[in-house]
C-alpha positions as protocol buffer text, in pm:
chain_id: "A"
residue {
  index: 1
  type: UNK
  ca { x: 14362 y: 12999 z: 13990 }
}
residue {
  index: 2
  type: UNK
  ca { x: 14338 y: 12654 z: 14153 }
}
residue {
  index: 3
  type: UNK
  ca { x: 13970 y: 12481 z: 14115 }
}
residue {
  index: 4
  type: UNK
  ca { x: 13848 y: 12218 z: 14281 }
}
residue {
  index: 5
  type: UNK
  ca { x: 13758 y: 11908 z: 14216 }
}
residue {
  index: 6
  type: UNK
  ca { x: 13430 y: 11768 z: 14242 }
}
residue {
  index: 7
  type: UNK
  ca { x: 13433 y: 11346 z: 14336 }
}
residue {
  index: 8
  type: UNK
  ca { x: 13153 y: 11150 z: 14186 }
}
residue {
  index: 9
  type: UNK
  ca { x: 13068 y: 10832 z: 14340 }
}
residue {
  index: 10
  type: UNK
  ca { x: 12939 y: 10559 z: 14117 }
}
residue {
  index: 11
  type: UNK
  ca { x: 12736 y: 10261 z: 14284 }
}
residue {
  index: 12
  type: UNK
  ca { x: 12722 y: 9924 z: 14047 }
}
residue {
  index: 13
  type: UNK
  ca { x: 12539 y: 9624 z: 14135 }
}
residue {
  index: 14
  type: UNK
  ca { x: 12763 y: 9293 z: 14059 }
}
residue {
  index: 15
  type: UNK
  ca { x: 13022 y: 9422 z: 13832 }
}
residue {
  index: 16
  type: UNK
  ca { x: 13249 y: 9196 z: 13674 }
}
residue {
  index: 17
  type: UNK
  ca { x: 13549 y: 9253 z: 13906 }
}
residue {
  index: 18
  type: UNK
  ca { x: 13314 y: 9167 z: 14242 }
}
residue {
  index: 19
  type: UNK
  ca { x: 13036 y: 9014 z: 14068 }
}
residue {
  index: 20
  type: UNK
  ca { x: 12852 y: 8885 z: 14441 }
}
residue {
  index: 21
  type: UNK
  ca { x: 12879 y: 9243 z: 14562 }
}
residue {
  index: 22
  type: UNK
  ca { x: 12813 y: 9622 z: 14521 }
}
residue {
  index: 23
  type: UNK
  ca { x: 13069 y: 9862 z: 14465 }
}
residue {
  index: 24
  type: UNK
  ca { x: 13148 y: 10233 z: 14494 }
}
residue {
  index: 25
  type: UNK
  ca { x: 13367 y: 10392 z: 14311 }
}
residue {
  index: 26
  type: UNK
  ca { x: 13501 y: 10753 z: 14269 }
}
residue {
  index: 27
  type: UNK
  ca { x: 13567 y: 10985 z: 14008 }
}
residue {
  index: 28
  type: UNK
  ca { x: 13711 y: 11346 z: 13944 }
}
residue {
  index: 29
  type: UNK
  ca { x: 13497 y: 11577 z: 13733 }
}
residue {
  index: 30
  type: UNK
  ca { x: 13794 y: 11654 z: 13508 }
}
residue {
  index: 31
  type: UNK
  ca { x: 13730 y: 11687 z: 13155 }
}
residue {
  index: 32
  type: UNK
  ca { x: 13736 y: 11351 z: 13100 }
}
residue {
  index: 33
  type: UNK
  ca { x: 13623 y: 11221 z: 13395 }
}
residue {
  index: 34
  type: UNK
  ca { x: 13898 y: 11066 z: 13605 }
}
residue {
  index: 35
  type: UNK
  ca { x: 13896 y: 10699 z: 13763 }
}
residue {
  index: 36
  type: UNK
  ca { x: 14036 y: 10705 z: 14109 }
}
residue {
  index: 37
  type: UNK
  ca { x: 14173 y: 10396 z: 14325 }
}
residue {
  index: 38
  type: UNK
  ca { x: 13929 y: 10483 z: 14592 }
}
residue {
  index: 39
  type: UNK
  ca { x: 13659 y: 10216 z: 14612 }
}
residue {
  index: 40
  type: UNK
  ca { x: 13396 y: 10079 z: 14890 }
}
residue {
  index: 41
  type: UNK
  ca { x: 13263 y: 9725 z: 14891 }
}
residue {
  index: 42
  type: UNK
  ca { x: 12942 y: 9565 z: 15059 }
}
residue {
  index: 43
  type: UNK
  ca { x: 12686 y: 9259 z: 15010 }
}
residue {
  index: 44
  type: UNK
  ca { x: 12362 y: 9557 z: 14963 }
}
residue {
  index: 45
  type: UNK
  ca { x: 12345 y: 9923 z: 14853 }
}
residue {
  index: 46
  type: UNK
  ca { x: 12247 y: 9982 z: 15200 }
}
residue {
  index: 47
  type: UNK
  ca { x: 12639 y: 9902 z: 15319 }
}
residue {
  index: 48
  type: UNK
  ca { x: 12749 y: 10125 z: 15061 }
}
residue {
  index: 49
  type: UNK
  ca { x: 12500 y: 10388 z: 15127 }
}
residue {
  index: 50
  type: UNK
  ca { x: 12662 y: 10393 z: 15505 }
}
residue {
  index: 51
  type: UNK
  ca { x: 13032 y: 10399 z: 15369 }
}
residue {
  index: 52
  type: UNK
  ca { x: 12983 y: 10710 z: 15132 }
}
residue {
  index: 53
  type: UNK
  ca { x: 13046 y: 11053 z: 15259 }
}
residue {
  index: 54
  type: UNK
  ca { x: 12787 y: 11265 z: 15427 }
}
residue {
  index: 55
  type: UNK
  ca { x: 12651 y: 11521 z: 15259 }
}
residue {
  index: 56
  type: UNK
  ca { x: 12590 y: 11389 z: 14938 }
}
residue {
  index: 57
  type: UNK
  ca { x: 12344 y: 11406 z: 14647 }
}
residue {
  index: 58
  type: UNK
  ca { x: 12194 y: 11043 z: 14508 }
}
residue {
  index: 59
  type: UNK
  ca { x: 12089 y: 11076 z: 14123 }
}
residue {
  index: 60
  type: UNK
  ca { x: 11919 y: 10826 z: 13950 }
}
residue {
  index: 61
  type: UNK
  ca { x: 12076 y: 10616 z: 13678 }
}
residue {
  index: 62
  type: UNK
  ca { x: 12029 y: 10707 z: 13383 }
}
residue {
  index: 63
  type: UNK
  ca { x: 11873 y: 10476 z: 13071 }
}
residue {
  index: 64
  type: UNK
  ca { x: 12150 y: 10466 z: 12894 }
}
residue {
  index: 65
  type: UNK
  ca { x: 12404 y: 10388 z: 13154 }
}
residue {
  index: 66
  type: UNK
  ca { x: 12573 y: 10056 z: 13165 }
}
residue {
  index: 67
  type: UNK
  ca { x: 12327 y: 9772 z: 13334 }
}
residue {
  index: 68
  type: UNK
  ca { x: 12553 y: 9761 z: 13676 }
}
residue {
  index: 69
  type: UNK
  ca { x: 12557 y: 10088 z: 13749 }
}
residue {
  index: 70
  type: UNK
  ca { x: 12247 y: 10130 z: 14016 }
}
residue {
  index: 71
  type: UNK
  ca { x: 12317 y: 10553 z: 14127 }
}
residue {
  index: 72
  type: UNK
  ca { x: 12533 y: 10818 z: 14159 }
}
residue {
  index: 73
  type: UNK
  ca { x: 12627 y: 11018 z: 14448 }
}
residue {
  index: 74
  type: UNK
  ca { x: 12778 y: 11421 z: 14451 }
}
């Protein structure tokens, strides 16, 4: 039986690869989770708020998660 997968889209604040903007990125809930090539780019969360799918769920970051990364989105 086929399952499928659920994305995950990360939100960072000034990463090192586009340190003067913020960046979406999404993952596959496989087990590891898997990087995708799919990515968003914009100068404020709002822009990338407006660029993510509808329908979503925003979680909060976590305390242990790495400095950049500013929310999640299912």
């Amino acid at each position: 039986m086929s399952r499928e997968v659920l994305s995950i889209w990360t939100v960072y604040q000034y990463p090192k690869d586009y340190p003067a903007q913020f960046v979406a990125r999404r993952f596959e809930s496989t087990n590891p989770p898997t990087a995708t090539t799919d990515f968003f780019l914009a100068d404020d969360l709002n822009g990338i708020r407006e660029q993510l799918p509808g329908g979503l769920h925003c979680l909060s970051r976590e305390a242990g998660d790495d400095p950049v990364i500013v929310e999640s989105w299912l």
